[in-house]
Structure formats: structure tokens, C-alpha cells
ZAMARGU-4260 file (C-alpha; in steps of 0.2 Angstrom, whole numbers, plus 5000, padded with zeros to 4 digits):
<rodrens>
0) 4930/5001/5252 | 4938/4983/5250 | 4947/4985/5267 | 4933/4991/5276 | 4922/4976/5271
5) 4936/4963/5273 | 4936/4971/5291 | 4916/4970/5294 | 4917/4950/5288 | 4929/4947/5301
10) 4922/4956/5316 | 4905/4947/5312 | 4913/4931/5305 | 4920/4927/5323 | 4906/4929/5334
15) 4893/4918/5325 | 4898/4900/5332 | 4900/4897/5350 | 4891/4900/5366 | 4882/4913/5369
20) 4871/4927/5380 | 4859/4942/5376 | 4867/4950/5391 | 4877/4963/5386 | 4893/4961/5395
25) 4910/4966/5393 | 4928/4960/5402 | 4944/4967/5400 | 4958/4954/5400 | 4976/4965/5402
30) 4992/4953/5400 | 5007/4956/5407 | 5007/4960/5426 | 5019/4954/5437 | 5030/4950/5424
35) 5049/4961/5421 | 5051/4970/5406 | 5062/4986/5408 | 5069/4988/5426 | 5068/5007/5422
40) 5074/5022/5416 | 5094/5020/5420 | 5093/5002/5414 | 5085/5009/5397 | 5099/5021/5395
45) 5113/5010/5397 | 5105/4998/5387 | 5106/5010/5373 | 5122/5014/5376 | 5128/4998/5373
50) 5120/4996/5356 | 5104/4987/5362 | 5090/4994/5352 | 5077/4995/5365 | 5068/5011/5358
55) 5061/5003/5344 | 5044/4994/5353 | 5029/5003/5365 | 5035/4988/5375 | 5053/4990/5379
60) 5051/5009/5378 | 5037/5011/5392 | 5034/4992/5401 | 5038/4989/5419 | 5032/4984/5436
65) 5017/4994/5441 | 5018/5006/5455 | 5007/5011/5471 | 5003/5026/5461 | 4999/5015/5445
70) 4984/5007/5452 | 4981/5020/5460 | 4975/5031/5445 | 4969/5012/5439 | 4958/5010/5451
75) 4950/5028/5451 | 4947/5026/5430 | 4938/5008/5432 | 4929/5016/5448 | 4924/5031/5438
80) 4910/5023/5427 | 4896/5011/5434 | 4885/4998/5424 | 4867/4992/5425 | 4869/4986/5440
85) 4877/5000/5450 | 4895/4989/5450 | 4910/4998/5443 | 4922/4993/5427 | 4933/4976/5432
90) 4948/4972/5424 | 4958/4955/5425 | 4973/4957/5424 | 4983/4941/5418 | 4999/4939/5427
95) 5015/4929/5429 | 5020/4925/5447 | 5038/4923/5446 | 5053/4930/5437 | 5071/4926/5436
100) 5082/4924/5449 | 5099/4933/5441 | 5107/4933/5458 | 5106/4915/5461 | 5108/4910/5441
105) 5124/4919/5440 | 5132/4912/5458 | 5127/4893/5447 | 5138/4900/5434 | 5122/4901/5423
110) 5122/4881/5422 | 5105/4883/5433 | 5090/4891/5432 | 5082/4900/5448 | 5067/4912/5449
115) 5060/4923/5463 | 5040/4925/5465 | 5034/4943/5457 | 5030/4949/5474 | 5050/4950/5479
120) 5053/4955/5463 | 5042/4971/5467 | 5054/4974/5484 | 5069/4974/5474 | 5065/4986/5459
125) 5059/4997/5474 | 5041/4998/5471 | 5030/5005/5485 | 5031/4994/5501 | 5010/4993/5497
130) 5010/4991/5479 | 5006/4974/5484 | 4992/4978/5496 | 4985/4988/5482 | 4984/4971/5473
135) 4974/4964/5486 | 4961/4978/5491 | 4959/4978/5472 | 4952/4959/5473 | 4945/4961/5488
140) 4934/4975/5479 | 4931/4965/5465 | 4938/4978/5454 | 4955/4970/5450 | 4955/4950/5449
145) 4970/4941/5441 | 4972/4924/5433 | 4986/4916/5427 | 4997/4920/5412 | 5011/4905/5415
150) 5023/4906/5427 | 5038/4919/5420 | 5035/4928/5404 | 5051/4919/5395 | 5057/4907/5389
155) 5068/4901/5399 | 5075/4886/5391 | 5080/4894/5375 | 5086/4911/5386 | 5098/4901/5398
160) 5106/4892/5383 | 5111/4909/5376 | 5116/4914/5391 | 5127/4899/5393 | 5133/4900/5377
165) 5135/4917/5381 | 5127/4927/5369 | 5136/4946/5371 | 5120/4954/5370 | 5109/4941/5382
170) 5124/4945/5393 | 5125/4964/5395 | 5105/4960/5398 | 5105/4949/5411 | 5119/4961/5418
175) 5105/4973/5419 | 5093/4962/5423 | 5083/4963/5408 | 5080/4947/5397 | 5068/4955/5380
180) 5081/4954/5369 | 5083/4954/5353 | 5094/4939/5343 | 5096/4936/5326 | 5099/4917/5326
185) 5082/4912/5334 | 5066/4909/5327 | 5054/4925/5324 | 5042/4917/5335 | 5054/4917/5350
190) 5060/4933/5350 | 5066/4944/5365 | 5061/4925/5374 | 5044/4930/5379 | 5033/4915/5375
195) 5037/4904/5389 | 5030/4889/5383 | 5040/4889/5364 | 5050/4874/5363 | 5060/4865/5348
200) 5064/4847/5356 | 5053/4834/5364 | 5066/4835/5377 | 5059/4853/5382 | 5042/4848/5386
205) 5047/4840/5405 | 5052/4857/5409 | 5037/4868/5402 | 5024/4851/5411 | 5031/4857/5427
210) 5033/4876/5426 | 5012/4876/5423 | 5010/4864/5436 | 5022/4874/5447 | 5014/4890/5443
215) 4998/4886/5446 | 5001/4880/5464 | 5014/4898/5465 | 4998/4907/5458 | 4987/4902/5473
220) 5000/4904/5487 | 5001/4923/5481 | 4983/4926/5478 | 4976/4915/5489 | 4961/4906/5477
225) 4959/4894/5463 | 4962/4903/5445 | 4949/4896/5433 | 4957/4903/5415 | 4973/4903/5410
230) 4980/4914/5392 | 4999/4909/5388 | 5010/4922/5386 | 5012/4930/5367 | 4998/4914/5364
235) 5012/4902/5360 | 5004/4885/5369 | 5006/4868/5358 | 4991/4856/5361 | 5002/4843/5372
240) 5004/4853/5383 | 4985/4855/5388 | 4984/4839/5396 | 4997/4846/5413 | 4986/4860/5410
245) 4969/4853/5414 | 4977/4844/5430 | 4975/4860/5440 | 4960/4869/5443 | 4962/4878/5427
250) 4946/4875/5416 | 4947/4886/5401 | 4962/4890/5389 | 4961/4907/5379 | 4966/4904/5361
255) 4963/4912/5344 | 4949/4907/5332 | 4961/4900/5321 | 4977/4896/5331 | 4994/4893/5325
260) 5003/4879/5331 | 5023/4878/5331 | 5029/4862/5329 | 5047/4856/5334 | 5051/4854/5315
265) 5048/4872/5311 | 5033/4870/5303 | 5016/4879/5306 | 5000/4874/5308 | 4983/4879/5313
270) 4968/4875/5322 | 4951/4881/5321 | 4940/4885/5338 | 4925/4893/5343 | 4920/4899/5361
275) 4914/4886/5375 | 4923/4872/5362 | 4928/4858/5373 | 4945/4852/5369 | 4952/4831/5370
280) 4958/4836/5389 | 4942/4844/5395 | 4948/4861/5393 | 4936/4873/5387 | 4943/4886/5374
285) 4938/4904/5374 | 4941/4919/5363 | 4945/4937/5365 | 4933/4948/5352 | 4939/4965/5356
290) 4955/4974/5356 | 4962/4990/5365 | 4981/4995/5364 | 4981/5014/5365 | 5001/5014/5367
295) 5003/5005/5351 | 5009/5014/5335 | 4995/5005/5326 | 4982/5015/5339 | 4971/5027/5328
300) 4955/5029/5342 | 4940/5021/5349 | 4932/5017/5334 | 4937/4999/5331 | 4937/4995/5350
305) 4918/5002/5348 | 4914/4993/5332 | 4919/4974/5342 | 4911/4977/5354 | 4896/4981/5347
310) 4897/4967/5332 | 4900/4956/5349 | 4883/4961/5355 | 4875/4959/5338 | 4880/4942/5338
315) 4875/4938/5358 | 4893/4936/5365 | 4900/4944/5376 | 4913/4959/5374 | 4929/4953/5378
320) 4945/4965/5376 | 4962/4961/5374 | 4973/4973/5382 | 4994/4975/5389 | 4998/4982/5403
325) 5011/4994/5395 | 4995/5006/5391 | 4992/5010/5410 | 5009/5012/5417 | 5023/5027/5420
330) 5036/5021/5429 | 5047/5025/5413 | 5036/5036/5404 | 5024/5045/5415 | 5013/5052/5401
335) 5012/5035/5392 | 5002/5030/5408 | 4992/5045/5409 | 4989/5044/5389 | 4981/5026/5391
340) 4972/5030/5407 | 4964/5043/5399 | 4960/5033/5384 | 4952/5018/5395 | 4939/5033/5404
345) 4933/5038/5384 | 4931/5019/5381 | 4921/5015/5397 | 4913/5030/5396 | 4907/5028/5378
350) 4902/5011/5382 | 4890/5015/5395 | 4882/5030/5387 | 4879/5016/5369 | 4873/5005/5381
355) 4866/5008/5396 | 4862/4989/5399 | 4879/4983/5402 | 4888/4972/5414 | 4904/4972/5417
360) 4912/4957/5423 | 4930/4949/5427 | 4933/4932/5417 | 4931/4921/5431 | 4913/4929/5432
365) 4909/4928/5414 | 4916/4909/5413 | 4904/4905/5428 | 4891/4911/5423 | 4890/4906/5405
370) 4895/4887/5411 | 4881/4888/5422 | 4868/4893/5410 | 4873/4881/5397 | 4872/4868/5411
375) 4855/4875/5415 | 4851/4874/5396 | 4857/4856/5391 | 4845/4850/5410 | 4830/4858/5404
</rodrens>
């Protein structure tokens, strides 16, 4: 009983400050894409084989590059529903544009650091020559848009000074061409190296300045237009580094209502936002209310994904869900694709049958519009 209301206070808690709109609209934000995680099937085995624990997460167990046939079956789930407006479900799918090099790091005796945009990355895992073209008929359509999620998902720094101590472990990886690893002697907050932008030395910051600037600039060449939000990876992102951010076109940050901050001495603290706040670099924050992960251990059905979106509504904000792309792919475990697929159709489907007035929307749409209207508001 306790639980349960704890639970009601913070769904309702969240959406009270902040901008907002009696349109009922709801986006779904997927993290992940373009990034490496598991190379595949073989690589998984061998990396059990040599003692490397990578069956103990949904994430190193089923993540990998999407497939053709991935957004394939993507594409026919978010085409399978349509909203008030006739238009089908849209996902945005946040995505890192480049990934390591190991070719190139390993010929610089892993004194440098080298990466390849994700697109040659796709060639070389030997994904379908149009898996790309897939990406690009799904923004054309408007039903696949991405924005940036930083450059890699990983931290380099930290990873290539394990590697050139060389780490055993970071070393039969990197062999393999896999970088989520595991190691003891590193902060919890850094684990398996994923948020890129985690740094313990002033010194770092040159590196991580450049890398958003760089990816940006990588972002557009790919995709061929001006992102407008940006959600770091594993929402590690200190404060000094939003003023390279808001340099780019980038105009909104994604953080949490009540974000932690990791500070070079350890330490921990936190900062409280709500959604349209303008930060000191002109940067608008904004906040994910929803959440879907139907590959996690945690997932125990629609109900609480139901019960955000609807105490969003209540609140007049829209619906936006918090998803990974390990839910929807099978190029290691084909039913754990076909289980979140599945899962997705339920939830769209329940979503228009409880409301009939949606709009679904990618973020760049919902940013827009929602900037526009409070600009319309403050000129009246």
C-alpha cells in the first residue's frame, strides 16, 4: 500500500512544473543505435569462454547493431497503429555516429585513439548492404528520425588507459572487438565504459569539448540535417560541459528531474530541473516521463508504462518514453526482438484505443512545437 502510493506521488510529483500542452502527445526516445555493443553470437561465446561474464545483463546478452530485417519488423509495428491525425507511431531513435577504430588503435600500439563513423562500422559486422537505406527511407517517412546520443557510447579516455596499461580483460575485449567490460578498480558510475562524457581530471575536459563538437558536425554529414536535442549516453553529462554543447545547433539537453552530478573528486551532487527550464548556456532542459524496457528483468507489463502516460496527460505534458534499443533487435537473440516488438504493438495499440486523441510525434516535433507556442504565449 505504501509502495503503491510512494509510486502515485512520484509519477504525479514530476509532471506539475514545467511547460505544458493539453494536446495529448506522446514520443518514444530509444537510446542506443549505431553504437557496438556485442559483435555477435561467436564473439559472445568466446567471451565466455575466457571468463568474461557477459550473460549477466539484457544488454550484453541481446544488444547489437540493428539489421535490415530489424527495422524492418520496426517499421511494420510503428506503421501498424495510426493517431488522430491519420499519422503512424514515430520513434527517435538516439544514436552515436561513430565507434572505435581497433584496426587503427592497435597499429598505434594503443597510444592513440582512432574511430570509424557507425555506417562503416555496419559494413564490417556484415549487416545488410541497405540496412542503412533503411535508416534513411525511415526519416524520409517521418517514421524513424534520430538525434544525437554523443559521439561513441564509451568512454574512451578512461577505456584506452586500461588498455594501455593493459588491462587483461579490456585486452581479450578489444581482441574481439567488444569494449563493455566489466573492471573492478573503476568507479561504479563508469562501468563497462559506456558514459562517454565521465571524466575524473580537469585535464579530460579538452577531449570530451571536442568529441561533442566533432560529433555533431559527424551527426549532420550522415544524416544530412541539424539535430535539435541531444540525451548523453547512460545521462552522465557535468554542467561545464553544456557550454561546447550549446555551440552547435543543439538547443535542448535531456536530463533527469533531479540529476546527479559527478564531480572529479568523487563526490555527488544534484540538481533539480523541470521541463522547458533554461539553463546559464541557453540550453533548454527536458525530461523523459515514461518508461518502456520490455527486455529488462525488472519488465512486469504495460501497466506502469500506462499509468505515466496517463498521469503525464493528467498533468498536460506530453508522454515522453524512455526506451533501448536492445528491446527490438535479434541479431543475437532472435525471440528477444520478436518479444519487444510484440510488446511495442500492445503498448501502441492500448494507447490509441485509451485515447483516441493522440498525437504521436518525434522529439524534434514536440521540441518545435512546444517552443513555438510558448513563444506565441509570452507575444500575446
Amino acid at each position: 500500500m505504501i509502495s503503491a502510493i510512494r509510486q502515485s506521488l512520484i509519477l504525479n510529483l514530476k509532471n506539475i512544473l514545467g511547460w505544458q500542452t493539453k494536446r495529448k502527445i506522446v514520443v518514444i526516445e530509444c537510446d542506443d543505435w549505431g553504437s557496438i555493443r556485442m559483435p555477435s553470437r561467436q564473439v559472445y561465446e568466446k567471451l565466455l569462454g575466457a571468463g568474461i561474464p557477459v550473460d549477466n545483463n539484457r544488454f550484453t546478452r541481446n544488444d547489437t547493431l540493428a539489421d535490415k530485417e530489424d527495422l524492418e519488423n520496426l517499421f511494420e509495428v510503428l506503421c501498424s497503429v495510426k493517431d488522430l491525425n491519420r499519422n503512424p507511431a514515430v520513434m527517435t531513435p538516439f544514436s552515436n555516429v561513430a565507434n572505435p577504430d581497433f584496426d587503427k588503435i592497435r597499429q598505434s600500439d594503443f597510444k592513440e585513439y582512432h574511430y570509424e563513423p557507425f555506417t562503416k562500422t555496419l559494413q564490417r559486422y556484415n549487416r545488410h548492404p541497405d540496412t542503412f537505406k533503411l535508416w534513411q527511407e525511415g526519416i524520409e517517412k517521418g517514421l524513424f528520425v534520430p538525434e544525437p546520443h554523443g559521439r561513441e557510447h564509451l568512454a574512451v579516455q578512461l577505456w584506452m588507459q586500461k588498455l594501455q596499461e593493459g588491462d587483461k580483460k579490456v585486452r581479450i575485449a578489444f581482441d574481439l572487438e567488444y569494449t563493455s567490460v566489466d573492471v573492478e578498480e573503476i568507479p561504479a558510475v563508469a562501468q563497462q565504459f559506456r558514459p562517454e562524457f565521465y571524466y575524473n581530471a580537469d585535464s579530460q575536459k579538452k577531449f570530451l569539448e571536442h568529441s561533442i563538437k566533432d560529433g555533431i558536425d559527424l551527426f549532420v554529414q550522415i544524416f544530412g540535417y541539424k539535430p535539435i536535442a541531444f540525451v548523453p549516453g547512460n545521462g552522465v553529462f557535468h554542467p561545464d560541459l553544456e557550454i561546447p554543447l550549446s555551440e552547435t545547433c543543439v538547443q535542448f539537453l535531456h536530463t533527469g528531474y533531479w540529476e546527479p552530478i559527478y564531480n572529479i573528486n568523487g563526490s555527488i551532487s544534484h540538481s533539480m530541473h523541470h521541463f522547458g527550464q533554461k539553463s546559464k548556456s541557453g540550453l533548454r532542459y527536458y525530461m523523459r516521463n515514461c518508461n518502456f524496457e520490455p527486455a529488462a528483468e525488472f519488465y512486469n507489463g504495460l501497466r506502469l508504462t500506462m499509468k505515466q502516460i496517463e498521469a503525464a496527460f493528467r498533468w498536460n505534458k506530453p508522454a515522453i518514453i524512455g526506451t533501448h534499443r536492445v528491446n527490438f533487435v535479434g541479431g543475437i537473440n532472435k525471440a528477444n526482438g520478436e518479444i519487444g516488438l510484440n510488446e511495442l504493438k500492445i503498448l501502441l495499440n492500448s494507447i490509441v484505443r485509451r485515447w483516441p486523441d493522440v498525437e504521436f510525434m518525434s522529439t524534434s516535433e514536440l521540441l518545435k512545437t512546444l517552443k513555438e507556442k510558448r513563444v506565441n504565449q509570452q507575444s500575446e
